[in-house]
DRENDO-1510 file (C-alpha; in Angstrom, 1 decimal, always signed):
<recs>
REC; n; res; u; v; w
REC; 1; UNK; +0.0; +0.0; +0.0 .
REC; 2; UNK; +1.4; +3.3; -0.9 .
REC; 3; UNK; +2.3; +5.8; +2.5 .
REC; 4; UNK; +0.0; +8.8; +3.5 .
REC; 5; UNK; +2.0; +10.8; +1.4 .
REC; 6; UNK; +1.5; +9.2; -1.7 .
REC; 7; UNK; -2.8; +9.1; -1.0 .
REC; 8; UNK; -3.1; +12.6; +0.7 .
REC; 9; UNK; -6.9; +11.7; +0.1 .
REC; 10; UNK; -9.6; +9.2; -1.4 .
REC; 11; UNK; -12.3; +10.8; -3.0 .
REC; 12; UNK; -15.2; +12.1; -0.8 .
REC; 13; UNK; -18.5; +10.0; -0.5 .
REC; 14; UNK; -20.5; +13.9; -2.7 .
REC; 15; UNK; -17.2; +13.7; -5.5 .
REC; 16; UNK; -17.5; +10.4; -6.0 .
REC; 17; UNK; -21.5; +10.6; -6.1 .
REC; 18; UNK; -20.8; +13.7; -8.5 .
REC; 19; UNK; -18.0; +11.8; -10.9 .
REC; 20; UNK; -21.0; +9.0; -11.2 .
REC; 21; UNK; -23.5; +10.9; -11.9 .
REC; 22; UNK; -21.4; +12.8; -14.6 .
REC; 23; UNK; -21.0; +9.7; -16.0 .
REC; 24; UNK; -24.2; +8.4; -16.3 .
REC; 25; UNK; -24.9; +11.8; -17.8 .
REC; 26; UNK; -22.6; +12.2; -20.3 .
REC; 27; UNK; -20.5; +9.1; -20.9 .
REC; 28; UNK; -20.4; +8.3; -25.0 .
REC; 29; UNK; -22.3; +5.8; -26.6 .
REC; 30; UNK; -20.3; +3.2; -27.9 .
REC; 31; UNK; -21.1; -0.2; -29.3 .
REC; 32; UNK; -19.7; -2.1; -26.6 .
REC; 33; UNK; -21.3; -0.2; -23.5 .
REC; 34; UNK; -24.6; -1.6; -25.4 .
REC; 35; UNK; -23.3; -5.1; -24.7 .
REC; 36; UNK; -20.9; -5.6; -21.9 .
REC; 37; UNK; -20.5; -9.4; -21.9 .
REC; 38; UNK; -17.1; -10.5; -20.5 .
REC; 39; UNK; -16.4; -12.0; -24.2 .
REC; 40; UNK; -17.1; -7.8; -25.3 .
REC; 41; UNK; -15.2; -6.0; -22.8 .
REC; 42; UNK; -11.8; -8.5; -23.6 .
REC; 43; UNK; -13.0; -7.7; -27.2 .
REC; 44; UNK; -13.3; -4.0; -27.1 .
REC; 45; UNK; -10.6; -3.6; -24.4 .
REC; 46; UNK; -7.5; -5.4; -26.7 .
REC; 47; UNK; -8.9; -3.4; -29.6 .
REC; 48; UNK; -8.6; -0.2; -27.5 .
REC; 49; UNK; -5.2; -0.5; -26.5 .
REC; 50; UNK; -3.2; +2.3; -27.8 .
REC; 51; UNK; -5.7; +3.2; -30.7 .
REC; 52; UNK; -8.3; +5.7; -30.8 .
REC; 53; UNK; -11.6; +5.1; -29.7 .
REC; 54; UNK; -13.6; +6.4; -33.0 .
REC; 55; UNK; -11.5; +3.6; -35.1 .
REC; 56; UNK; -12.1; +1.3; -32.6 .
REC; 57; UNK; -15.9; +1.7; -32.8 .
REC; 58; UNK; -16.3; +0.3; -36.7 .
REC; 59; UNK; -13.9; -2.5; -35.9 .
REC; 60; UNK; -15.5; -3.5; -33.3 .
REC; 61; UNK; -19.0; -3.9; -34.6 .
REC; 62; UNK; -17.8; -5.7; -38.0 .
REC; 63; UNK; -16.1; -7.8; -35.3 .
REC; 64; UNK; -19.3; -9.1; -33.0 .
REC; 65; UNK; -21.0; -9.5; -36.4 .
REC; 66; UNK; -18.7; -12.1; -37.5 .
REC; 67; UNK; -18.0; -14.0; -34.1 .
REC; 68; UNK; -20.3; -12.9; -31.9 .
REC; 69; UNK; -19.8; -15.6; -29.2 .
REC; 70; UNK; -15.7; -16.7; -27.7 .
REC; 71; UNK; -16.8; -19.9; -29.2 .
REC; 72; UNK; -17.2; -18.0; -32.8 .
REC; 73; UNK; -13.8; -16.7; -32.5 .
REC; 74; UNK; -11.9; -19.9; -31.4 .
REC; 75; UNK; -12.7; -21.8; -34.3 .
REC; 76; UNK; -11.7; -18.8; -36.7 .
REC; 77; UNK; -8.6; -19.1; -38.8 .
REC; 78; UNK; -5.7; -17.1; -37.9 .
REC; 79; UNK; -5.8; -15.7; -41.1 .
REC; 80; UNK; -9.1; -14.1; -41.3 .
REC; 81; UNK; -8.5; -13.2; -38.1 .
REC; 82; UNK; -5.8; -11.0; -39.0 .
REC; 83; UNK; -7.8; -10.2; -42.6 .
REC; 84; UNK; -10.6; -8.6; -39.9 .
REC; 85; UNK; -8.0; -6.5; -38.1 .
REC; 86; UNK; -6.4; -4.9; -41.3 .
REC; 87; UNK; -5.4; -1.6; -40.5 .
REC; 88; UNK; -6.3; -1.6; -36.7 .
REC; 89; UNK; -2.1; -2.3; -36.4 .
REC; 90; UNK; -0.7; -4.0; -33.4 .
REC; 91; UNK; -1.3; -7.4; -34.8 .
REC; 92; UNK; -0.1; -9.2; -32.1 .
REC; 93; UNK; -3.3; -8.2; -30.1 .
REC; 94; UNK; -5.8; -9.7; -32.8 .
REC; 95; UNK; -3.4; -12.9; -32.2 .
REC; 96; UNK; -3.7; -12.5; -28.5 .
REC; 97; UNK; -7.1; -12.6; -28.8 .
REC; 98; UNK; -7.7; -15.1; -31.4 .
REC; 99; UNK; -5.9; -17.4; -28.6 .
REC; 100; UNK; -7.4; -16.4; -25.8 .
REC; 101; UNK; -10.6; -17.4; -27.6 .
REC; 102; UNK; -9.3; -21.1; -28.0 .
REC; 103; UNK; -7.8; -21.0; -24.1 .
REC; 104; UNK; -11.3; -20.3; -23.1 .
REC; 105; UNK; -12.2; -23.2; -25.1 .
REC; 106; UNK; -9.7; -25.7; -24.0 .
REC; 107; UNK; -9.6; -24.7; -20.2 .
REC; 108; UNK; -12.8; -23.2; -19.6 .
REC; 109; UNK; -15.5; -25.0; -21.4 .
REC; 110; UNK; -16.1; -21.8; -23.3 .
REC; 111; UNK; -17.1; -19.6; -20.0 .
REC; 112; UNK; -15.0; -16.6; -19.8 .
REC; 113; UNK; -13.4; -16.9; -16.7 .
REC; 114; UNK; -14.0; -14.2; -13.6 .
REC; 115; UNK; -11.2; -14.7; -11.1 .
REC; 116; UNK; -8.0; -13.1; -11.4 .
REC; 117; UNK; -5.5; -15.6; -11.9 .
REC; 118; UNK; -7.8; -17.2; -14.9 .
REC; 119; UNK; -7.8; -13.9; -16.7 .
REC; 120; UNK; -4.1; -13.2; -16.5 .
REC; 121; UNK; -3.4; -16.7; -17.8 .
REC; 122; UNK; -4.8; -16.2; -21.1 .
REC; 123; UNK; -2.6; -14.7; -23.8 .
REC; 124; UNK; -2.2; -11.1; -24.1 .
REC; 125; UNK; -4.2; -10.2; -21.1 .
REC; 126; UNK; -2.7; -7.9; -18.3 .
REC; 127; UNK; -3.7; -6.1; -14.8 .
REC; 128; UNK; -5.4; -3.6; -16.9 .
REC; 129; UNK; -7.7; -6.0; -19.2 .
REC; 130; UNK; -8.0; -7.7; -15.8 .
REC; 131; UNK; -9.8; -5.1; -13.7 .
REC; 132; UNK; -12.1; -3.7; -17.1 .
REC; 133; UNK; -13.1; -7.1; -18.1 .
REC; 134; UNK; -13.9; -8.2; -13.6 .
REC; 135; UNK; -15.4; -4.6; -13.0 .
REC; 136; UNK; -17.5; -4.0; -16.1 .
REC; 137; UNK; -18.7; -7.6; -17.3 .
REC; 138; UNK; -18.8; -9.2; -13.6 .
REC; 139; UNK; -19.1; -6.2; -11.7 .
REC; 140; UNK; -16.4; -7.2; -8.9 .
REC; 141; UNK; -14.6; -4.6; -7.3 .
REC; 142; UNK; -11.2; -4.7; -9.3 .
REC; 143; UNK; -9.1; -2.0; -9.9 .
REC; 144; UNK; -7.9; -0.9; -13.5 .
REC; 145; UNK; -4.7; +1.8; -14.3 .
REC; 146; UNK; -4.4; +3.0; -18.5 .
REC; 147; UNK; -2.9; +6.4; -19.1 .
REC; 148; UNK; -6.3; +8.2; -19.2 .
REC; 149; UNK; -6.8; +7.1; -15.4 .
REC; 150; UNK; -3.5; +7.5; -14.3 .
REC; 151; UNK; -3.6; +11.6; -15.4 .
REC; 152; UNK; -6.9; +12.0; -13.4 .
REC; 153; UNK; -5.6; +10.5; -10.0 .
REC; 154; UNK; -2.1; +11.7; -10.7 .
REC; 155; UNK; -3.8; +15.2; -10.9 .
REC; 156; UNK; -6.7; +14.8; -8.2 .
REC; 157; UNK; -3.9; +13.7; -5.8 .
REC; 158; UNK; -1.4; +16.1; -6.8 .
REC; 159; UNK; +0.8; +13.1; -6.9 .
REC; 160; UNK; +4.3; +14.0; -6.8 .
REC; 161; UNK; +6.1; +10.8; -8.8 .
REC; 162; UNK; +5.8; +10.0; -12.5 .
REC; 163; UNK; +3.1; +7.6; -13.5 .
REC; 164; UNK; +5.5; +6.7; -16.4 .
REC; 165; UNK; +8.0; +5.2; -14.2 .
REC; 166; UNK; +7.8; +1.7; -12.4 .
REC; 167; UNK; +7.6; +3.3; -9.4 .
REC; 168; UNK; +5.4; +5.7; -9.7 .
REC; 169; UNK; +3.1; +3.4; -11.7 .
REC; 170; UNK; +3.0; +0.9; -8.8 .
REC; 171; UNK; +2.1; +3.8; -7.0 .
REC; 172; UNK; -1.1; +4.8; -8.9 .
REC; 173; UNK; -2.0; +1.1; -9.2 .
REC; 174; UNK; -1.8; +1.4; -5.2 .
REC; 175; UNK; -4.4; +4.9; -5.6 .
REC; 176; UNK; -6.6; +3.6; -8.1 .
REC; 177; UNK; -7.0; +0.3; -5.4 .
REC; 178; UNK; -7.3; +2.0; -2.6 .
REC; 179; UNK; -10.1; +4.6; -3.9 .
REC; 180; UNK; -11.9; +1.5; -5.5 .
REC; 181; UNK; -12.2; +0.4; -2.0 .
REC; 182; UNK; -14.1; +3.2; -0.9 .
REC; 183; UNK; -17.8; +2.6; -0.4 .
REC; 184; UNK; -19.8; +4.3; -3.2 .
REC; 185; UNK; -16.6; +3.4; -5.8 .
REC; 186; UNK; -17.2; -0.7; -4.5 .
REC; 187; UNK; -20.7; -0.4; -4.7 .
REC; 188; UNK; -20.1; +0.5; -8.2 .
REC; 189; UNK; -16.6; -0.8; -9.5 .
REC; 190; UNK; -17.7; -1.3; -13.6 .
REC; 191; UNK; -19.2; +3.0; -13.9 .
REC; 192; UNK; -16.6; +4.3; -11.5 .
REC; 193; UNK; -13.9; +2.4; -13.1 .
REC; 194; UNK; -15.4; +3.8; -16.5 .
REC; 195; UNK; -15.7; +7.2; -15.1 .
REC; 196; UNK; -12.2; +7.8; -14.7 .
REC; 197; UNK; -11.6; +6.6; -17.8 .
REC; 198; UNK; -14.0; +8.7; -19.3 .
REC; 199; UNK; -12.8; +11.9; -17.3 .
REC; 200; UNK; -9.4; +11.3; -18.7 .
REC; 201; UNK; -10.5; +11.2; -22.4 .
REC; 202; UNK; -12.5; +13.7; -22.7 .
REC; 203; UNK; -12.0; +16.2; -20.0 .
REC; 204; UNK; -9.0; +16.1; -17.9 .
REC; 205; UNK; -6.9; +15.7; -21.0 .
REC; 206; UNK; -3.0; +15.6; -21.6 .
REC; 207; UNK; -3.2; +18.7; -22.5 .
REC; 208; UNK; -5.6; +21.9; -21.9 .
REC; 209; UNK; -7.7; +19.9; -19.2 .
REC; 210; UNK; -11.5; +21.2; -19.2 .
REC; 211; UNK; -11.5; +21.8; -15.8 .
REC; 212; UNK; -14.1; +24.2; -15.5 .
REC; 213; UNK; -16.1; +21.1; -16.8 .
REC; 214; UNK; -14.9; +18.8; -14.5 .
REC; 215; UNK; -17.2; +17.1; -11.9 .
REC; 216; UNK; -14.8; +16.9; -9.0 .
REC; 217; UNK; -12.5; +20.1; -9.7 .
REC; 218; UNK; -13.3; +21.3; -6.4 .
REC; 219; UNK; -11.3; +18.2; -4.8 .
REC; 220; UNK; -8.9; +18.1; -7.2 .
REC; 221; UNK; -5.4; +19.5; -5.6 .
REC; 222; UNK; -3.8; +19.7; -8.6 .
REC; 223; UNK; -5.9; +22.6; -9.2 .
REC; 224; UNK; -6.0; +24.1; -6.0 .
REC; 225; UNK; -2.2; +24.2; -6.6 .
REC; 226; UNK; -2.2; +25.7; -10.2 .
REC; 227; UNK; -0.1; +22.4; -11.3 .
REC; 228; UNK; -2.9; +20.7; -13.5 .
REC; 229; UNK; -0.8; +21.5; -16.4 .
REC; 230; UNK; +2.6; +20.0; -15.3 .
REC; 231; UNK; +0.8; +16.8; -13.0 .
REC; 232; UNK; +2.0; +14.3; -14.4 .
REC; 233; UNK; +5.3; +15.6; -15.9 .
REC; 234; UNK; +5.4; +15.3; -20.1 .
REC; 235; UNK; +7.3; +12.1; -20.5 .
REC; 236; UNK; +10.0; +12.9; -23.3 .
REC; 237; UNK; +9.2; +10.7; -26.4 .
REC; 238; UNK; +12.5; +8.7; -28.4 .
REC; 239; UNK; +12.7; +9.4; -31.7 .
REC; 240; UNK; +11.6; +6.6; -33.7 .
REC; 241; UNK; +14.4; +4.1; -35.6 .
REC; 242; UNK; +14.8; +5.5; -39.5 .
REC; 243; UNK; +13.7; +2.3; -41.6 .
REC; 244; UNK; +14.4; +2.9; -45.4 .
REC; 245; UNK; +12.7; +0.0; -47.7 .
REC; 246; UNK; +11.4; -0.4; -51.0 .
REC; 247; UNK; +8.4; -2.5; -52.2 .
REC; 248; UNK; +7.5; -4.3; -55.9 .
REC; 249; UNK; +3.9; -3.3; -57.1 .
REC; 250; UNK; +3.4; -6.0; -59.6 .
REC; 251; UNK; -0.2; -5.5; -61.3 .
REC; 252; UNK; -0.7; -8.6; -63.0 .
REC; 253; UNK; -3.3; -8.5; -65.7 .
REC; 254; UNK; -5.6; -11.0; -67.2 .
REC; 255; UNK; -5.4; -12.2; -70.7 .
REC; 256; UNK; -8.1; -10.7; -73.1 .
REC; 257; UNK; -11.3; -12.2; -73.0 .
REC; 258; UNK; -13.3; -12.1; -76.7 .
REC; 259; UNK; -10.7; -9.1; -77.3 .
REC; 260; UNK; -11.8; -7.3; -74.4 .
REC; 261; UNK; -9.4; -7.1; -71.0 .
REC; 262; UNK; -10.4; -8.4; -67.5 .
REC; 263; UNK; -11.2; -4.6; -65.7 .
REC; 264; UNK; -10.0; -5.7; -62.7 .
REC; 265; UNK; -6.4; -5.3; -62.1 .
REC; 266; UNK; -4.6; -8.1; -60.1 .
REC; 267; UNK; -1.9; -7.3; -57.9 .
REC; 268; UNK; +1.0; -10.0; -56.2 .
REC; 269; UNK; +1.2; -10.3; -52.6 .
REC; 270; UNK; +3.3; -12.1; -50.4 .
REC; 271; UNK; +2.4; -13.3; -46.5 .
REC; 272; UNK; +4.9; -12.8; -44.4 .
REC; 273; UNK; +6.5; -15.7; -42.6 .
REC; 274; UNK; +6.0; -16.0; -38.7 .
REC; 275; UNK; +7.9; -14.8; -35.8 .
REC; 276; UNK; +8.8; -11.6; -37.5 .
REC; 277; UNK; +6.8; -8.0; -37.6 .
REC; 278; UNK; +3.8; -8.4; -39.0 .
REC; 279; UNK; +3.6; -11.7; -39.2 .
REC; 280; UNK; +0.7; -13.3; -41.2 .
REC; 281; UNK; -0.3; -10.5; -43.0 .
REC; 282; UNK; -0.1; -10.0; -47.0 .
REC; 283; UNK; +2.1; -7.2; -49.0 .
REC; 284; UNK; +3.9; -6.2; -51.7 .
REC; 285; UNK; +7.4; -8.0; -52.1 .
REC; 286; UNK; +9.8; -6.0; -50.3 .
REC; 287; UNK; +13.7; -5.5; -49.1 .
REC; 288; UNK; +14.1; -3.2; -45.8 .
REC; 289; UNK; +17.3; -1.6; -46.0 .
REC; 290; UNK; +19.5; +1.4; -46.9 .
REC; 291; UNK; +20.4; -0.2; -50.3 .
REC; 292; UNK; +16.7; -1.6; -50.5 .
REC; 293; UNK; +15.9; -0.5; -53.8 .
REC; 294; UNK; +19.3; -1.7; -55.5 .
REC; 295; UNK; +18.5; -5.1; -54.2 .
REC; 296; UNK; +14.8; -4.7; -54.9 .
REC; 297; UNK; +15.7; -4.0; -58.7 .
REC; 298; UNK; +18.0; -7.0; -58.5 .
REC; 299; UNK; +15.5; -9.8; -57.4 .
REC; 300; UNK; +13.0; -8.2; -59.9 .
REC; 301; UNK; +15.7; -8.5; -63.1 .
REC; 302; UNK; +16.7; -12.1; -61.8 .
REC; 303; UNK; +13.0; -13.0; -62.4 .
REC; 304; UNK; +12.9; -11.6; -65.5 .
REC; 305; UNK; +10.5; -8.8; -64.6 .
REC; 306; UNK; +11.3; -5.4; -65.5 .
REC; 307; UNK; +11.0; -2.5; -62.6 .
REC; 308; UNK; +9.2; +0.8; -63.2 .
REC; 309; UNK; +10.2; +4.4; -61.8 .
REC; 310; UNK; +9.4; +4.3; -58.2 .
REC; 311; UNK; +7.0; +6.2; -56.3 .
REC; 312; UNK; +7.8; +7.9; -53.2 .
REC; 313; UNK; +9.5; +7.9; -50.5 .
REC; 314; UNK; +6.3; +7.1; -48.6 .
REC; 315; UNK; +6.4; +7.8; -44.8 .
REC; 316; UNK; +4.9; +5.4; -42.5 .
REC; 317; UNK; +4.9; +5.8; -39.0 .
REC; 318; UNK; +4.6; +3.3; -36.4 .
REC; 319; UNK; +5.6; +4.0; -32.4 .
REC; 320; UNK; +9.3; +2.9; -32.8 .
REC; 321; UNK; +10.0; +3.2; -36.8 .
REC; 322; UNK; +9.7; +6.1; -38.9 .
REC; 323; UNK; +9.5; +4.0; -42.2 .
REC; 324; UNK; +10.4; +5.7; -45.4 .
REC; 325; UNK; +9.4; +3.1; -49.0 .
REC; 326; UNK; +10.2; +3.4; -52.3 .
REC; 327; UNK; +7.1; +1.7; -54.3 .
REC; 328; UNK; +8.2; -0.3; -57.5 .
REC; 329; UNK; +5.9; -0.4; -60.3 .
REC; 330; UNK; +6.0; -3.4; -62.1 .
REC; 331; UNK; +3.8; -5.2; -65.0 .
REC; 332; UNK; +3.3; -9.0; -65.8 .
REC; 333; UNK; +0.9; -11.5; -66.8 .
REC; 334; UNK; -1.3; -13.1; -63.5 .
REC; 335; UNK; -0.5; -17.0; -65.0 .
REC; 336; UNK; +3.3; -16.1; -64.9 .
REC; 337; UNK; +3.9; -15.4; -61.1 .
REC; 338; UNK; +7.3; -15.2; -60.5 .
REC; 339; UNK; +8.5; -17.3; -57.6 .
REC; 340; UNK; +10.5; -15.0; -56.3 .
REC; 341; UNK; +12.2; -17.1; -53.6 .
REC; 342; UNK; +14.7; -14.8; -52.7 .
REC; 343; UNK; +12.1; -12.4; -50.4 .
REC; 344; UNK; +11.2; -15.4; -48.2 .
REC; 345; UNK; +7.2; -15.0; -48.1 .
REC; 346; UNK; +5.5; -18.1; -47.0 .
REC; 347; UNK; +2.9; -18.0; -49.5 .
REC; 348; UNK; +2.3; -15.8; -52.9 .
REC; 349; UNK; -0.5; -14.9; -54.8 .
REC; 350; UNK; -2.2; -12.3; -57.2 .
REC; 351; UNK; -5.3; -10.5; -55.1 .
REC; 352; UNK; -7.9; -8.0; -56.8 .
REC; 353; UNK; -6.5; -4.5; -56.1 .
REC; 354; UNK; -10.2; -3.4; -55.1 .
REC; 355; UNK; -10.2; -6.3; -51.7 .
REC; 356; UNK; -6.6; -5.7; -51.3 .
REC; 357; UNK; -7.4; -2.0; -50.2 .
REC; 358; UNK; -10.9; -3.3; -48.6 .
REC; 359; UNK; -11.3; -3.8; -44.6 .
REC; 360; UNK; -10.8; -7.2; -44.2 .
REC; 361; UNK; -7.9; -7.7; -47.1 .
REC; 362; UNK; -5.0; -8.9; -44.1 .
REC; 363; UNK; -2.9; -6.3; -45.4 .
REC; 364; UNK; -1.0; -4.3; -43.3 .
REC; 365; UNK; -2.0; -0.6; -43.7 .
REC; 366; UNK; +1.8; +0.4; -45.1 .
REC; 367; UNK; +0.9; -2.0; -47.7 .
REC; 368; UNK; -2.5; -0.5; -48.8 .
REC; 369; UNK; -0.9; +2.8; -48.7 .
REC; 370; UNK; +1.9; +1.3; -51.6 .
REC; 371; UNK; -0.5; +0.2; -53.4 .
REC; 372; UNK; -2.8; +3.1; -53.1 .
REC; 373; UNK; +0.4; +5.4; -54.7 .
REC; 374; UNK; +0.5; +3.3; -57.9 .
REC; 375; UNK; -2.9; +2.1; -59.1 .
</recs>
């Protein structure tokens, strides 16, 4: 438990009344508050991590329509799996969840589970996923820490560490679970663990807090001390790794039917082998590199194919990598797919460019963005 002067406070019985009531007032209407199964919330939550909440929403519901039931999702394939999260990025949580799915199945009869040390044993789900999916589906008084709750009780506690540390996250965690053991907050663990959440997102933000809209302001001691705009400190972001590549847009195109070609363009992908990034999913052949497009020109020759001028660079950016591509045009006939062994894909095959830039193509969204330069 964290010392006095880590919790100068819990919340008062008329705040925490007030931050509920605010809540049931003016909390957003999102798919998955319509159905919080235990099955939604792990669905919704893994979705949510570290991607906005309005792309979440779409994904989400194209989700439950396909496998509305963890039973649904275990007997998916991996690969339309992955073909359903296109573009969502972070692929390792669709995995995560695609697994989780079949643990339920295996260990748990297909019953999502309720206790804690069930819920951390399935793949991809930590103490956060933990206390949304106990508090909101099973109502059980279980705390929950994500950046957005963090801010509010680093700021309504005037806490003095960083949140972004280990230390100072321990000590929120130790906050968030002592305030949940207040009485009105453990009456209610699923709408005040939502609260915060929702506080954090929409009013006591990063930056510019709406703190004359806030519902608890007047306990808030960040306030009171002027200090809501330094509590908790600006973590310094590194600069993301410079990755330089260069990717073949082959177009393949039909022979001539009664004189008259197929409209619909073809274009070769490759899946990408697993245990590397973005594993599983289709794209364009490609060489990472700082000589990429020398080597990329290379491979194509070899195969007798002829490469185009490029396109770009095209920027990508991902959390660690700044990617910057070179796209290749190149022409050839769909029946004579080159083989192309030298790029390692575990499988190859020409897709219709109109479903490889669709929602559910399993392309990565770098790879719809090459392919949106050149067609």
């Amino acid at each position: 438990m964290a010392n006095d002067a880590e919790v100068p406070h819990t919340p008062r019985s008329d705040h925490a009344q007030a931050l509920l009531d605010w809540f049931a007032q003016h909390r957003r209407q999102l798919p998955w508050r319509n159905q919080p199964s235990p099955y939604a919330v792990l669905v919704s939550e893994l979705m949510l991590q570290q991607t906005r909440v309005e792309t979440v929403i779409d994904y989400f519901s194209r989700w439950m329509a396909r496998w509305p039931t963890v039973g649904d999702l275990a007997q998916a394939s991996q690969s339309d799996v992955l073909a359903m999260w296109t573009g969502l990025g972070y692929y390792n949580r669709a995995r995560n969840l695609h697994a989780a799915a079949q643990t339920v199945m295996a260990r748990h009869a297909g019953v999502m589970p309720s206790d804690d040390a069930a819920l951390r044993a399935l793949p991809g789900v930590g103490p956060y996923t933990v206390g949304a999916v106990r508090s909101i589906a099973f109502g059980q008084p279980a705390a929950l820490v994500d950046g957005n709750v963090a801010r509010v009780l680093a700021r309504w506690t005037a806490f003095a560490g960083d949140p972004g540390q280990p230390k100072g996250r321990q000590a929120i965690w130790e906050i968030a679970e002592a305030w949940l053991s207040e009485p009105l907050p453990r009456a209610h663990p699923g709408a005040w663990n939502e609260a915060l959440m929702e506080l954090g997102a929409t009013v006591c933000t990063p930056r510019s807090p709406r703190c004359p809209q806030c519902p608890v302001s007047g306990q808030c001691l960040a306030r009171a001390q002027g200090r809501e705009q330094v509590i908790p400190p600006v973590r310094q972001k590194t600069p993301p790794q410079l990755v330089r590549a260069a990717y073949a847009v082959i177009v393949g195109e039909n022979e001539m039917q009664d004189g008259v070609a197929d409209p619909e363009p073809f274009v070769l992908l490759g899946r990408r082998p697993e245990n590397v990034r973005w594993a599983g999913l289709w794209e364009p052949p490609g060489v990472e590199g700082m000589d990429s497009l020398d080597v990329l020109n290379a491979r194509l020759r070899a195969e007798g194919l002829t490469p185009g001028v490029p396109f770009g660079p095209i920027v990508h950016i991902l959390t660690h990598r700044r990617y910057e591509v070179l796209a290749v045009p190149v022409r050839c006939p769909v029946d004579g797919v080159p083989l192309l062994p030298a790029f390692g894909y575990a499988e190859l095959r020409f897709q219709a460019i109109s479903h490889a830039l669709g929602k559910e193509s399993g392309l990565s969204r770098l790879a719809q963005k090459l392919l949106a330069v050149v067609v």
